[in-house]
C-alpha positions as CSV (number, residue, x, y, z in Angstrom):
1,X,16.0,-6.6,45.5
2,X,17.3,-3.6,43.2
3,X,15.8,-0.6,42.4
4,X,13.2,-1.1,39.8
5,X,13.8,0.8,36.6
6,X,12.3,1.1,33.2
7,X,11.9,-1.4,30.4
8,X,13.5,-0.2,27.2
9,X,14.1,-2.2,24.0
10,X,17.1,-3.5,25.0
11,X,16.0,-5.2,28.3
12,X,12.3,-6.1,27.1
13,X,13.4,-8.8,25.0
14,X,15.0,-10.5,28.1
15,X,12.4,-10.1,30.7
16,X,9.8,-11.6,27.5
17,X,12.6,-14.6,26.6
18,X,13.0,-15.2,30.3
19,X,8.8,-15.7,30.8
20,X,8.9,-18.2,27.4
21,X,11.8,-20.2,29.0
22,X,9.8,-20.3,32.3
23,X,6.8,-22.3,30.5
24,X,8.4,-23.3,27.8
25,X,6.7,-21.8,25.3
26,X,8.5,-21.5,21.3
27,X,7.8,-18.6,18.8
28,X,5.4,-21.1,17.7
29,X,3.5,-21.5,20.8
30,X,3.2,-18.0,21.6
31,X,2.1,-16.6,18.3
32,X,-0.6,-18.9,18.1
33,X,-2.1,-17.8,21.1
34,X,-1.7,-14.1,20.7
35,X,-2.8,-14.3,17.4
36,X,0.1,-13.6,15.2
37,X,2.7,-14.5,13.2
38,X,5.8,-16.4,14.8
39,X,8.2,-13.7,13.3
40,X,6.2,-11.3,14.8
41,X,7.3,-13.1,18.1
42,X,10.8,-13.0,16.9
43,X,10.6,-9.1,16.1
44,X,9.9,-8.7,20.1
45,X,12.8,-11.2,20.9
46,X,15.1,-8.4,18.6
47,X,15.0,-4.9,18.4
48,X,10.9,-4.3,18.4
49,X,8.5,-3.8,21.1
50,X,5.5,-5.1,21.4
51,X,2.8,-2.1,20.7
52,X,0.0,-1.2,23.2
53,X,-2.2,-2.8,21.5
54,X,-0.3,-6.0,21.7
55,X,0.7,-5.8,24.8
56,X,-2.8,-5.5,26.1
57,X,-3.3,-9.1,24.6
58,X,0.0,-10.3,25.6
59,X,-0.6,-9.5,29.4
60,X,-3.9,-11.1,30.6
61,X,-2.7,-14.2,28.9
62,X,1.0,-14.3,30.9
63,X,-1.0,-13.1,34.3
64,X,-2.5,-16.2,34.2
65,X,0.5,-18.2,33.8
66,X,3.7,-16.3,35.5
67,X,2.1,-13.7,37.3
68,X,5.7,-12.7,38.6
69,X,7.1,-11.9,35.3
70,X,3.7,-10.9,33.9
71,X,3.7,-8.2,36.5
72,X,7.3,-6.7,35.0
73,X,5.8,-6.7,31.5
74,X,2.8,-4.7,32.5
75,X,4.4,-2.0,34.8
76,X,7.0,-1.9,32.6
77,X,9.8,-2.7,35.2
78,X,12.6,-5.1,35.8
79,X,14.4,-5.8,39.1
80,X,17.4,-8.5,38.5
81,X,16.8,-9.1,34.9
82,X,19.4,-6.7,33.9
83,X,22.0,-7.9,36.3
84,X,21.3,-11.2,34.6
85,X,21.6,-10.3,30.9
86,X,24.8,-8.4,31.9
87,X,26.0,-11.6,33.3
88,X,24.5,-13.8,30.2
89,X,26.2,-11.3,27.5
90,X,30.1,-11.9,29.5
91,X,29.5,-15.6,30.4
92,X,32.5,-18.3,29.7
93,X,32.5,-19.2,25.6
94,X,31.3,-22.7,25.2
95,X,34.4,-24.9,24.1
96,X,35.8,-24.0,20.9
97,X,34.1,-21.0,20.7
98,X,35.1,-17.3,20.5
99,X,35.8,-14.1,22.8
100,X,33.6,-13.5,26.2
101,X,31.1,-11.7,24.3
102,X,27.6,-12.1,23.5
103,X,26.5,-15.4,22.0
104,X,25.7,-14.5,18.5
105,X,22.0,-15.1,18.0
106,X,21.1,-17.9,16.1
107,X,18.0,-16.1,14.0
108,X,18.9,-13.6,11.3
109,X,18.3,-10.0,12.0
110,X,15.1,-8.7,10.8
111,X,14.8,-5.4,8.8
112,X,13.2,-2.3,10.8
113,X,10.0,-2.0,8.2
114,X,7.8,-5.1,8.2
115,X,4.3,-6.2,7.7
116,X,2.6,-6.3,10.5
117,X,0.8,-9.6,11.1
118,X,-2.3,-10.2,13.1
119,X,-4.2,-12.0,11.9
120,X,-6.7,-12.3,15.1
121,X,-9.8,-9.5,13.4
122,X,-10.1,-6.0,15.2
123,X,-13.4,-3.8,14.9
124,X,-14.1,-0.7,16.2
125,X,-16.2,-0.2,18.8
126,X,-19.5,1.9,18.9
127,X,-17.4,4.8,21.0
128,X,-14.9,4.3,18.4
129,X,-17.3,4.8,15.1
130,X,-19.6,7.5,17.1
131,X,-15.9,9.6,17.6
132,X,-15.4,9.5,13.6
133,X,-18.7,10.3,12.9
134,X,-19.6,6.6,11.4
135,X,-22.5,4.6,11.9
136,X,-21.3,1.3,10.3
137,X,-17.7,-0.3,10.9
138,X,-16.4,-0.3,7.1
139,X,-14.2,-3.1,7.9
140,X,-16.7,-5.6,8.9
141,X,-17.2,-8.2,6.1
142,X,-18.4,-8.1,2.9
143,X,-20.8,-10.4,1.0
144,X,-18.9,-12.5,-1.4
145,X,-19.5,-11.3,-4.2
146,X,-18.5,-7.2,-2.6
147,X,-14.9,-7.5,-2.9
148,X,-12.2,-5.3,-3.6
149,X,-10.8,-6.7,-6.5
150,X,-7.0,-4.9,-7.2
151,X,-5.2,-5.9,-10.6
152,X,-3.7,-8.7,-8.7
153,X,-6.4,-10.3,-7.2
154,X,-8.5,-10.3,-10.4
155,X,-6.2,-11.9,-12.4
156,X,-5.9,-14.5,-9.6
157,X,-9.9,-14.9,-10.1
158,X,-9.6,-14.9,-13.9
159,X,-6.5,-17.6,-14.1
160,X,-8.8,-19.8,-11.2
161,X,-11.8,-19.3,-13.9
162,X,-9.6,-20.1,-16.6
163,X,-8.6,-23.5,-14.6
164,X,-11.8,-24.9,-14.0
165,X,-12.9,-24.4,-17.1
166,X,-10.5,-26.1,-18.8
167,X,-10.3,-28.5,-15.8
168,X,-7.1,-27.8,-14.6
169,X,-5.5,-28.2,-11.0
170,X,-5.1,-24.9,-9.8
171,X,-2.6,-24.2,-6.6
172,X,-3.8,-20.9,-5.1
173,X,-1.4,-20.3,-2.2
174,X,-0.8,-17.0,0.0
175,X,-0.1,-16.2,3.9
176,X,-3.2,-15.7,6.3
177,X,-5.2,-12.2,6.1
178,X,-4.3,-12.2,2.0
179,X,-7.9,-12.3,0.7
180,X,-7.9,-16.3,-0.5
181,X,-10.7,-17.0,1.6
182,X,-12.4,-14.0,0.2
183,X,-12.0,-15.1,-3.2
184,X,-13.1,-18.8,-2.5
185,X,-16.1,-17.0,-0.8
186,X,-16.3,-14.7,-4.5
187,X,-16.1,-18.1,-6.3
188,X,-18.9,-20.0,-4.4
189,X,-21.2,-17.1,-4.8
190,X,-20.7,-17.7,-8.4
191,X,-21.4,-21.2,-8.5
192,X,-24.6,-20.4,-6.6
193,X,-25.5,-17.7,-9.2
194,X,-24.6,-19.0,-12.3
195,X,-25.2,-23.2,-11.4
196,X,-22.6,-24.2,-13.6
197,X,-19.6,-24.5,-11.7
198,X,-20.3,-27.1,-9.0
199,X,-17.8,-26.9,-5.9
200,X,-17.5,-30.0,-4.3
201,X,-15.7,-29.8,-1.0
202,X,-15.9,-32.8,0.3
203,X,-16.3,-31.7,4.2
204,X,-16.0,-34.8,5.9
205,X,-12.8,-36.3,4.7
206,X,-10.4,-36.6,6.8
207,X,-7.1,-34.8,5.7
208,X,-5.0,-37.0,8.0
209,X,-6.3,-40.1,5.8
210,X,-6.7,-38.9,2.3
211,X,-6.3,-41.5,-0.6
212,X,-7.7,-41.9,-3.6
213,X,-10.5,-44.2,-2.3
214,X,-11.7,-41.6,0.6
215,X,-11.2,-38.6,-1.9
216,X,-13.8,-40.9,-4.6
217,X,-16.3,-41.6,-1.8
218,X,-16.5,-38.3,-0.5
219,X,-17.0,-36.6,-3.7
220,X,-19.8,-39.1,-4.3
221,X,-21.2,-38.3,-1.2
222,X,-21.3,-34.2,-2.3
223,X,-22.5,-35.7,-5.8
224,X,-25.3,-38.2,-5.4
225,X,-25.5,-38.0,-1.3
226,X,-24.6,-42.1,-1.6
227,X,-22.0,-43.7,0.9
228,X,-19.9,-45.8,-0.9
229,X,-16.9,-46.2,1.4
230,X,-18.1,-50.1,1.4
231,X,-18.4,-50.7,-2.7
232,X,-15.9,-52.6,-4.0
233,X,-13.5,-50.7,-5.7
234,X,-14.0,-50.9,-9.5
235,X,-17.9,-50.7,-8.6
236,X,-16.9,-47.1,-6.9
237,X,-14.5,-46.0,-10.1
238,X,-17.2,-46.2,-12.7
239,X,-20.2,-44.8,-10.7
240,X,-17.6,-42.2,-10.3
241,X,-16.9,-41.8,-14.2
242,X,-20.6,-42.3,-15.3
243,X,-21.3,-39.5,-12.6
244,X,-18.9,-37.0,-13.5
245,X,-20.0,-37.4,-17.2
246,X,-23.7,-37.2,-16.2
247,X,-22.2,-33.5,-14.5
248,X,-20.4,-32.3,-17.8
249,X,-23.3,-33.6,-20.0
250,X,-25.4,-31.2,-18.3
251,X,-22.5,-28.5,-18.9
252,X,-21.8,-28.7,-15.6
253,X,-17.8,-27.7,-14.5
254,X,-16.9,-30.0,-11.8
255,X,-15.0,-28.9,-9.1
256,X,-12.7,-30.5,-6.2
257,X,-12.2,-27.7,-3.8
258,X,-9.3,-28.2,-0.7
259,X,-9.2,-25.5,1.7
260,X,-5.8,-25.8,4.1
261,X,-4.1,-28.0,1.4
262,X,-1.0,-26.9,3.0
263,X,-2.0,-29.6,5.9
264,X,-2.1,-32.4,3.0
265,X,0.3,-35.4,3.9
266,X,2.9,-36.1,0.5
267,X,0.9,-39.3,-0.3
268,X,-2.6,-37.2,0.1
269,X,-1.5,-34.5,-2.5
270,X,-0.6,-37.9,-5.1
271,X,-3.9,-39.0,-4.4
272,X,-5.5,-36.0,-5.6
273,X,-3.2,-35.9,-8.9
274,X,-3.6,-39.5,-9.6
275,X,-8.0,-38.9,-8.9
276,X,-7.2,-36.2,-11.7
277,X,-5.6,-37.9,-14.6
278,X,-6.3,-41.5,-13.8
279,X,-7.2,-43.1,-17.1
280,X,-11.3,-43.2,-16.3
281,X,-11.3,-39.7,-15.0
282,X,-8.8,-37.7,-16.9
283,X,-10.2,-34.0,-17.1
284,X,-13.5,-34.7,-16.2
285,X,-13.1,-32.6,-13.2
286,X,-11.1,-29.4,-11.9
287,X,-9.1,-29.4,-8.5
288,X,-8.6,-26.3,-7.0
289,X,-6.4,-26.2,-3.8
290,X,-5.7,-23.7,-1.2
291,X,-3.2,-23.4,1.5
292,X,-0.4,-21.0,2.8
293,X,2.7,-20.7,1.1
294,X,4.7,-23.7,2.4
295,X,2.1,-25.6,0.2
296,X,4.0,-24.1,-2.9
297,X,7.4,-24.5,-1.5
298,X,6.6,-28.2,-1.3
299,X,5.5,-28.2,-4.9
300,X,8.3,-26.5,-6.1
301,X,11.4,-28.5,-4.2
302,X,10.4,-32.1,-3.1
303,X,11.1,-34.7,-5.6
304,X,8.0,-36.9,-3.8
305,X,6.0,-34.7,-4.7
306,X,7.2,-34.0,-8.7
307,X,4.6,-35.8,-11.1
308,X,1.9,-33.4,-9.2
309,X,3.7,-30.4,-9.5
310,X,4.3,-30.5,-13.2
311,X,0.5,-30.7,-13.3
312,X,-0.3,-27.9,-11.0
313,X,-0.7,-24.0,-11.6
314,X,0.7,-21.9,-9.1
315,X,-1.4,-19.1,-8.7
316,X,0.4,-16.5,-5.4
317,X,-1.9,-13.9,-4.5
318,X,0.7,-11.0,-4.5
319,X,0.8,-8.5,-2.0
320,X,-0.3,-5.0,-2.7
321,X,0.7,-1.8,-3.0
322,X,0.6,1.9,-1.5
323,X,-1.9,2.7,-4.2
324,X,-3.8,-0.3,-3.7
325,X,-3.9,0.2,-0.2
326,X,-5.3,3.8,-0.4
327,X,-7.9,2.9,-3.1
328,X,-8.6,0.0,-0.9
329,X,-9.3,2.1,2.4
330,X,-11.3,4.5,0.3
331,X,-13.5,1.7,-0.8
332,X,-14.3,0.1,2.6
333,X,-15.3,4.1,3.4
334,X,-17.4,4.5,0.2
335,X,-19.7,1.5,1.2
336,X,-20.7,2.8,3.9
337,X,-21.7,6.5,3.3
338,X,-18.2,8.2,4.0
339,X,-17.3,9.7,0.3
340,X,-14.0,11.8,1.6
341,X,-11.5,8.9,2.7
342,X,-9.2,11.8,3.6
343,X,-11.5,13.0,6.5
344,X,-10.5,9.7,7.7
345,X,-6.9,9.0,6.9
346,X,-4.4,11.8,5.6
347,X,-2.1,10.6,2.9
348,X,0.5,10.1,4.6
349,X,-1.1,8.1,7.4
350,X,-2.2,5.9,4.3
351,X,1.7,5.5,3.1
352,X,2.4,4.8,6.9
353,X,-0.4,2.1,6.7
354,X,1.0,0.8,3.2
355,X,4.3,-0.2,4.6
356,X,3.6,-1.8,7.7
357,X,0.5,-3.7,5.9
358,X,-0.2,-5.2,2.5
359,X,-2.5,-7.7,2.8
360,X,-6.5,-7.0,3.3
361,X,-6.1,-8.3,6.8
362,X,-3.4,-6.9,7.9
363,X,-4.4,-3.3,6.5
364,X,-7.9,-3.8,8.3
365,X,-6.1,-3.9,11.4
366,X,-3.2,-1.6,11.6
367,X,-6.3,0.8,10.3
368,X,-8.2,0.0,12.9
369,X,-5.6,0.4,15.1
370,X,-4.3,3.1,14.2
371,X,-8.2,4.8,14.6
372,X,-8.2,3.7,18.0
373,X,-5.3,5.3,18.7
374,X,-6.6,8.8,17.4
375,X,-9.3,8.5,19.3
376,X,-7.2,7.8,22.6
377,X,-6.1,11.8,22.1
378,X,-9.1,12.6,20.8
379,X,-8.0,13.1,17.2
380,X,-10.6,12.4,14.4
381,X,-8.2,11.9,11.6
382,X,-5.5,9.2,11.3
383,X,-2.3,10.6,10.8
384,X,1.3,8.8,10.9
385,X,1.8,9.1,14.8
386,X,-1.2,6.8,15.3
387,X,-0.4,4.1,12.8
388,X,2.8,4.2,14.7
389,X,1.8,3.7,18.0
390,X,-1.5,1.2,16.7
């Protein structure tokens, strides 16, 4: 065996791709069990290491797999692997292909600056929040209705108000970690508060075998608490309608709410369209659905899918800003006592956060990581160094 030598960016993408081929593992596969994005993956399959932080996820759960080649990535060695990517990058072209060189690599490149992508929640620890002087973690969740609310994210609120009262179907779509589960949270403390708006989610329907039958009877069964999966149809259509008028009588604002729409099969999402403006039911109720962006991609490309999208609002939650971000981080400190963000985070650790992060959920974390790694030197404020390394 050669002389083991260090791991650098070049060769750590091979010894990681050779441990995926080894237990077959895609992008996919991997991401969802560390917790991140599949481009995030893809970033350590290019030009980016995995940071400490990662890695210390990324190593327990390939020890108990490969041990072998779990054992390079942790001591940060490789033995033959660089003999083999030599040989790899001057193999034989396939047939009809180019020079001897490298095989050109199928996925685009990806820029140096990205967000950065866990969506798995980090806290700080009590040694962490006794080192900076804090007695509460200000990134531990709020109640519904405490939420930072930037420009952007209110007007998502207002245009979702603005839908449900004049009983619209309202798309809200977003990645993970972008605050939509914080605003349907925001939304069903308003319903609780003000009674008005009733939120029917209609928990146990099955989103594999949504049609316009299952999506009546289980928003009867949120309504009335009746089963009525065995009523014959037009029996189930106008307890439906007399229902749903009883609701807006009452000045009620009836509402269809759809968490992970994006899962929704073609035929599902023309079940909830046709539920909205069939002739017995038109407007009598809002439907609010929420799902990842692939859910408005669908809406906006596939013909199958047309006669719902022209009655759909597409509502993005955008992603936010440097300012945001620092207003944002000063917040989460304000709530818990700590007035002067900047004993915290300097300003320029804040910019530093701002472009690897721009989601809530991201930013919680690359702060949090970036703490812990001030702490590791025994530094008790966050400059760019840390929110490099976190």
């Amino acid at each position: 065996m050669n002389t083991a030598r260090k791991v650098d960016e070049a060769v750590w993408p091979d010894t990681l791709a050779e441990l995926m081929e080894a237990q077959g593992w895609s992008k996919k596969a991997l991401a969802r069990e560390m917790g991140v994005e599949p481009v995030t993956v893809r970033r350590w399959l290019g030009s980016a290491q995995p940071s400490e932080v990662a890695r210390a996820r990324l190593i327990p759960f390939c020890e108990s797999r490969c041990p072998p080649l779990a054992a390079l990535l942790a001591l940060g060695e490789v033995h033959d692997l660089a003999q083999a990517r030599e040989a790899k990058a001057h193999r034989s072209p396939r047939k009809g292909g180019g020079g001897g060189g490298p095989t050109k690599p199928t996925d685009p490149p990806i820029p140096p600056e990205e967000p950065v992508m866990i969506t798995t929640r980090e806290y700080l620890t009590p040694d962490e929040l006794d080192h900076f002087g804090l007695d509460v973690d200000p990134f531990e969740d709020e109640m519904p209705d405490d939420l930072y609310m930037p420009k952007g994210l209110a007007g998502i609120e207002a245009a979702v108000i603005r839908g449900i009262r004049g009983r619209k179907i309202i798309a809200m779509v977003g990645p993970p970690g972008s605050g939509k589960s914080a605003l349907v949270r925001r939304l069903w403390a308003i319903s609780e508060r003000e009674k008005r708006v009733k939120l029917i989610a209609p928990a146990l329907m099955d989103r594999r075998k949504v049609t316009l039958t299952t999506l009546s009877v289980a928003i009867l069964r949120d309504l009335i608490q009746r089963d009525t999966s065995n009523m014959h149809a037009e029996g189930r259509a106008q307890l439906l309608r007399q229902t749903l008028q009883a609701e807006l009588d009452a000045g009620q604002y009836p509402v269809v709410f759809i968490d992970e729409a994006h899962d929704l099969r073609d035929d599902a999402l023309i079940a909830v369209k046709r539920l909205w403006d069939s002739h017995v039911l038109f407007r009598q109720l809002a439907v609010i659905l929420v799902g990842q962006a692939p859910l408005a991609g669908r809406l906006r490309s596939d013909p199958t899918l047309a006669e719902l999208a022209g009655r759909t609002q597409v509502l993005e939650v955008p992603a936010w800003g440097e300012d945001a971000v620092g207003a944002y981080l000063a917040w989460r400190l304000a709530r818990i006592g700590c007035a002067d963000a900047s004993r915290i985070f300097t300003a320029p650790a804040v910019k530093a956060i701002a472009s690897r992060a721009d989601r809530p959920l991201w930013i919680n974390n690359v702060a949090v990581l970036a703490m812990r790694q001030a702490r590791l030197v025994g530094d008790q404020t966050v400059v760019p160094t840390h929110v490099g390394r976190a």
